[in-house]
C-alpha positions as CSV (number, residue, x, y, z in Angstrom):
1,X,39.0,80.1,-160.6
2,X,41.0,80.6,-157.5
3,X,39.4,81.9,-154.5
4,X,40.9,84.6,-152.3
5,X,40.5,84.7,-148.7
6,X,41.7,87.9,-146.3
7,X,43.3,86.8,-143.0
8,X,43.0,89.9,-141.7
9,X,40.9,89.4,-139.3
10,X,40.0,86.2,-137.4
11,X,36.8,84.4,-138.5
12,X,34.9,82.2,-136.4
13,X,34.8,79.5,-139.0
14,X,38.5,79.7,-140.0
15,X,39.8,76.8,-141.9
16,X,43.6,76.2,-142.2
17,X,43.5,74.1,-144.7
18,X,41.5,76.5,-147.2
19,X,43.9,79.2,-145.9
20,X,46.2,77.2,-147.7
21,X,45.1,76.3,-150.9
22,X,43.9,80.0,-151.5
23,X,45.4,83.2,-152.2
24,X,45.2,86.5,-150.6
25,X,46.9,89.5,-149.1
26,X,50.4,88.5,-148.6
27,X,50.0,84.4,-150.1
28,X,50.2,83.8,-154.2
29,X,50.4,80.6,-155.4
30,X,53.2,79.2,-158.3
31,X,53.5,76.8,-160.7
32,X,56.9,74.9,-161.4
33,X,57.7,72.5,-163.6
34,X,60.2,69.6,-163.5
35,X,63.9,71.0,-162.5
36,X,62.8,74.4,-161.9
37,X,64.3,76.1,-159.6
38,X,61.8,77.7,-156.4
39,X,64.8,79.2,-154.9
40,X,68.9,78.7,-154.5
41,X,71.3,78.3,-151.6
42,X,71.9,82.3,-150.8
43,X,69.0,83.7,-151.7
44,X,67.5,86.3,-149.3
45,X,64.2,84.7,-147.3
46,X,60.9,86.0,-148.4
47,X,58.3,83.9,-146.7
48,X,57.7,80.2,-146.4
49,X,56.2,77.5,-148.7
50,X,53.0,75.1,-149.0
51,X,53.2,72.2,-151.4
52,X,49.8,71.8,-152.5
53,X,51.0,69.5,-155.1
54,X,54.3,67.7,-156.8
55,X,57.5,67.3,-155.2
56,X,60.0,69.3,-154.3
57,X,64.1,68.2,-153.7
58,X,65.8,70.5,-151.2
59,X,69.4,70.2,-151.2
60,X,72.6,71.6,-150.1
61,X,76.5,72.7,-151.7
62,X,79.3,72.7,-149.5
63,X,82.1,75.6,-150.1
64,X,84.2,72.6,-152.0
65,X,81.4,72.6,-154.2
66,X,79.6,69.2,-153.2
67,X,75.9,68.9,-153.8
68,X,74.0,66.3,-151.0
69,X,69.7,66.5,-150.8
70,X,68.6,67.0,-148.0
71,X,65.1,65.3,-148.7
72,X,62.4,65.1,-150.8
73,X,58.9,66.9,-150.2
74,X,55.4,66.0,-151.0
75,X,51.6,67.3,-150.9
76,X,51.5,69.0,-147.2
77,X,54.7,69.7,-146.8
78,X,56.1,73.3,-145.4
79,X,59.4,74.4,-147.1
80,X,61.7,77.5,-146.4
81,X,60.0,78.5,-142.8
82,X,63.9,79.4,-142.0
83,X,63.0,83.0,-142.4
84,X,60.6,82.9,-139.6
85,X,63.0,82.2,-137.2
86,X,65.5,85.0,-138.3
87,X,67.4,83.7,-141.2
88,X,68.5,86.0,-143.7
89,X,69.3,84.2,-146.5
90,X,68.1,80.5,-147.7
91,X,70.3,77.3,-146.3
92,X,69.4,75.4,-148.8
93,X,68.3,75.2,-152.5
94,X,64.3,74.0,-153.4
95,X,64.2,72.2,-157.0
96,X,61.0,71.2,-158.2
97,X,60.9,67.4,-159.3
98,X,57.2,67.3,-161.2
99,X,55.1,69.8,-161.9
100,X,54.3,71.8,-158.6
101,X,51.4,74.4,-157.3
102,X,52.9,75.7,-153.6
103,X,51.4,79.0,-152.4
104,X,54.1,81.0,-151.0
105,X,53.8,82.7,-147.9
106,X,55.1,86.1,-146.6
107,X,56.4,86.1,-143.1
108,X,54.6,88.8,-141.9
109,X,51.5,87.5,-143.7
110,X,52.5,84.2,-141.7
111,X,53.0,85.5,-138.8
112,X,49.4,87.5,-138.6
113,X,47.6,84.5,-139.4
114,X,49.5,82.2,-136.8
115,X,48.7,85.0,-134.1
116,X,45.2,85.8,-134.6
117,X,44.2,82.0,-135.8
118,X,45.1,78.9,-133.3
119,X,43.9,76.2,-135.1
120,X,46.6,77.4,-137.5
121,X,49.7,78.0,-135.1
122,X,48.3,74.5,-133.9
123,X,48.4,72.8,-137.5
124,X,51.7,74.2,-138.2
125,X,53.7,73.3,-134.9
126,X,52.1,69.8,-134.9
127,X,53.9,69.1,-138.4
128,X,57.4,71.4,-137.0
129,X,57.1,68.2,-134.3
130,X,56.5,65.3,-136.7
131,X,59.1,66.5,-139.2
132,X,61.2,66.9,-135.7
133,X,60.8,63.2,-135.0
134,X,61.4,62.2,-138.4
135,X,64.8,63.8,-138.2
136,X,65.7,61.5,-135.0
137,X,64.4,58.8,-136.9
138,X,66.7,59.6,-139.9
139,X,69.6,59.5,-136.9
140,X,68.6,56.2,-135.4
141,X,68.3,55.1,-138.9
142,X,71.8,56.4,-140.1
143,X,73.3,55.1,-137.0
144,X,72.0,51.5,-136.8
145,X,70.7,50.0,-139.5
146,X,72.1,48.5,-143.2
147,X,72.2,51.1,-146.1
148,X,69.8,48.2,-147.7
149,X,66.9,49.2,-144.7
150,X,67.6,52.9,-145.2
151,X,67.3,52.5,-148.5
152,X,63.7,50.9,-148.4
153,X,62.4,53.1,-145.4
154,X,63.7,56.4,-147.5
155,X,61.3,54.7,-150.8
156,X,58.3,54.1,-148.0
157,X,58.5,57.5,-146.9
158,X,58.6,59.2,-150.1
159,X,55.4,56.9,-151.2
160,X,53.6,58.3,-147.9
161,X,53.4,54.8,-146.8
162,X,50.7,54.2,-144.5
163,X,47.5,56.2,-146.5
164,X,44.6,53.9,-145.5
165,X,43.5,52.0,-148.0
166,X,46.5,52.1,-150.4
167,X,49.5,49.2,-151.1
168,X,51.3,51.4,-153.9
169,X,52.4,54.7,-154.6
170,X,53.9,56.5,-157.5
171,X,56.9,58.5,-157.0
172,X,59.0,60.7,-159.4
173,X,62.1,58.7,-160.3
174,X,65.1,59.9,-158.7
175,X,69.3,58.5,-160.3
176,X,70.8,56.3,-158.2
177,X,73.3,58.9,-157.2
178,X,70.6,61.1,-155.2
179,X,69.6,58.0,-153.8
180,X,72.8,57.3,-152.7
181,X,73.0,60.3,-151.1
182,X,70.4,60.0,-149.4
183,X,71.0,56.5,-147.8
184,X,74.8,57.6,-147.1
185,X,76.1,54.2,-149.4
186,X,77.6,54.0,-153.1
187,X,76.2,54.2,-156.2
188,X,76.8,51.0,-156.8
189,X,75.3,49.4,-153.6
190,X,71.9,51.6,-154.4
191,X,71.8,49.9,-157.7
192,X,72.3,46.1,-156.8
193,X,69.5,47.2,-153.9
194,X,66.6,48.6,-156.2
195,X,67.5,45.7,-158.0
196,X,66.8,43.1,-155.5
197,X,63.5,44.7,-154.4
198,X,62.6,45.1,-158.1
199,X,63.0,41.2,-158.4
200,X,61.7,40.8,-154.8
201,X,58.3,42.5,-156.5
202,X,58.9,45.5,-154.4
203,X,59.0,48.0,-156.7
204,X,58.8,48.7,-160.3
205,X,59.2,50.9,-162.8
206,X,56.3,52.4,-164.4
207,X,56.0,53.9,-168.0
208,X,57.2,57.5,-168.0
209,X,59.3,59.2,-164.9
210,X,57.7,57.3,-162.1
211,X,58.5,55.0,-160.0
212,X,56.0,52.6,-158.2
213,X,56.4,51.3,-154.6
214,X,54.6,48.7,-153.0
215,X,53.6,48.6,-148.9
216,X,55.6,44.9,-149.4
217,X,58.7,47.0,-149.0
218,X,58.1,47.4,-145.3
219,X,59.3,43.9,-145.3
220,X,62.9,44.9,-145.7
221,X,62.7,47.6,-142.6
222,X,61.1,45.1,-140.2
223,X,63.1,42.0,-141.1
224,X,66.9,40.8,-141.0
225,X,66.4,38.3,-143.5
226,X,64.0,38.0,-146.6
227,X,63.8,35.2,-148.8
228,X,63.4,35.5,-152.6
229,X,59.4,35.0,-153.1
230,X,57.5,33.8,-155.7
231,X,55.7,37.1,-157.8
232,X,52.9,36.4,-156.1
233,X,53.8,36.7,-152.7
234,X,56.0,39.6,-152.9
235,X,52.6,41.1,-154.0
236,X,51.0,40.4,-151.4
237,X,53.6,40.7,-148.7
238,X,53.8,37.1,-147.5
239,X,57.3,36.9,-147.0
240,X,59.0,34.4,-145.1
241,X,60.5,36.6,-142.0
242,X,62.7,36.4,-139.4
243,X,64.0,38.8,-136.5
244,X,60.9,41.1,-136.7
245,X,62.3,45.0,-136.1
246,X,60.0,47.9,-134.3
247,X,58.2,49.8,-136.9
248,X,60.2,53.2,-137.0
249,X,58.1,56.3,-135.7
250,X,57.6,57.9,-139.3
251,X,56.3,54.6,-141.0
252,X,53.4,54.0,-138.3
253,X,50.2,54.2,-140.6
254,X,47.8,57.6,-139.7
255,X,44.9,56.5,-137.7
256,X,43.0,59.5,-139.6
């Protein structure tokens, strides 16, 4: 059963994180499944979005009618807060890529609970500045490394690389043409990639939709060169390296 929580009025013992994984006046939570559609390019703004669970693929259509994604979204993950800053209508187009639960948000509603609750406008403008430095990331990477690195560091961050405790994530499998946009490379250059890390023990593809990456992967971010390993040590991440790179912000493990 679903519990429903009024922000109405600040409480002492106000919880962010419950406000967000409950409903009440002004937040109702949906259900999507794979390829629905949460909203389109166009559409008027009504509020914001909370990804409690699934993934979500926003993306974008230029006027000549090209489609690029923008990027893909996981558990935690706001969506759609353009409205809050005075957009009318939606930039971009949310798709859902599994099943989804977000809980969607009026603006006013949002904007109460940001007012009368700190830790909440605190929670919420701490992820507007991580998702902020991820986007100069994206630059640097764009800008100076191989479309073989971006390729990997896009993978890591889609597994949440750096969860204590865990060497591999599943993700939803995406074609190698989303993936190619993406990374800002050909088709063609994504496949012989996913190849190489698939041989290099990487990655590998699971039964079903998924897709399962392995914290080994880091090894093609931080290092020019990479060797083909035995099974083994791709599994373990003992890879021959040389010309070590700095970690890139948005793959530095949480120390929480």
């Amino acid at each position: 059963m679903i519990k429903r929580i009024d922000s109405s009025k600040k409480s002492v013992g106000f919880d962010p994180y419950v406000f967000l994984s409950t409903i009440g006046k002004g937040r109702d939570l949906r259900f999507f499944e794979g390829r629905d559609t949460v909203f389109a390019q166009g559409d008027s703004t009504d509020g914001l979005f909370f990804i409690q669970h699934g993934k979500v693929r926003l993306s974008v259509v230029s006027e000549a009618g090209k489609e690029a994604t923008l990027g893909i979204l996981g558990d935690g993950d706001f969506f759609g807060e353009g409205g809050l800053a005075g957009q009318q209508v939606r930039m971009s187009s949310a798709t859902a890529m599994n099943k989804c639960g977000v809980l969607h948000i009026e603006k006013a509603a949002m904007m109460l609970a940001m007012k009368r609750e700190p830790k909440l406008s605190a929670m919420f403008l701490k992820y507007l500045l991580k998702r902020n430095i991820r986007y100069q990331d994206d630059l640097v990477d764009q800008l100076f490394n191989s479309s073989e690195k971006r390729l990997a560091r896009i993978l890591l961050l889609m597994a949440h690389f750096g969860t204590e405790g865990v060497s591999e994530m599943s993700i939803p499998r995406l074609s190698q043409e989303t993936l190619a946009e993406m990374v800002g490379t050909t088709r063609s250059r994504v496949s012989f990639f996913m190849n190489r890390f698939r041989r290099l023990g990487f990655i590998n593809y699971g039964a079903g939709d998924n897709l399962f990456v392995h914290s080994s992967l880091l090894n093609i971010v931080l290092h020019d060169d990479i060797a083909v390993p035995s099974a083994e040590a791709a599994a373990t991440g003992r890879v021959r390296r040389k010309n070590a790179r700095r970690i890139p912000s948005a793959l530095v493990p949480s120390q929480h």
